[in-house]
C-alpha positions, 0 to 999 in steps of 0.5 A, a space after each residue: 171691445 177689449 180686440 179693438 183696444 188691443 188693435 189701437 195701442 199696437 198701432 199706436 206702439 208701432 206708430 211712436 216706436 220709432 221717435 221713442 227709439 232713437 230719442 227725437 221729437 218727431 218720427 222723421 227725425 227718427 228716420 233721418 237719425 237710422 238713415 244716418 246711421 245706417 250710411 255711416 255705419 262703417 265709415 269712421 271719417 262720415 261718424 263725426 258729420 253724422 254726428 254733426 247733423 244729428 245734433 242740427 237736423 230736426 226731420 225736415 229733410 226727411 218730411 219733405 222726402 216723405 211727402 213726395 213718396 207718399 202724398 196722401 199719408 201724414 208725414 208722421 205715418 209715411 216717416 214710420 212706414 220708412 222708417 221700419 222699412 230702412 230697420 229691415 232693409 238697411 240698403 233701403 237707407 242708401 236709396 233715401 240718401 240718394 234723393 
């Protein structure tokens, strides 16, 4: 019992880390939000429009891009998915700005 506790909260730690991480109310608000980051890292004329749309966008773009990658999943777990895989390949970011 206490293996299967342990296996649910670490799913639910990897599920919400993103939201809690950069302070947004939906995990594909975080997505859009590391995206962003990541593309306009250093780009000093991009930070103030990568500013601009933090403060606009809500993670909608990034549901709807989500949802066409993986159809079968909640938006939720397919913006987590993303979003770890953005964290860890940042270049990954510069394919989702592409879409």
């Amino acid at each position: 019992m206490k293996t299967f506790l342990v296996i649910v909260f670490m799913f639910a730690g990897l599920l919400f880390y993103p939201q809690i991480q950069e302070g947004t109310d939906s995990s594909c608000a975080a997505l859009e939000r590391k995206v962003l980051s990541v593309v306009n890292k250093n780009n000093e004329g991009a930070a103030f429009v990568g500013l601009l749309l933090k403060g606009l966008s809500n993670g909608a773009f990034a549901r709807e891009a989500i949802k066409s990658e993986y159809p079968n999943l909640p938006p939720i777990m397919g913006c987590s998915i993303s979003y770890y895989d953005v964290l860890l390949n940042p270049e990954r970011a510069l394919k989702l700005k592409a879409k």
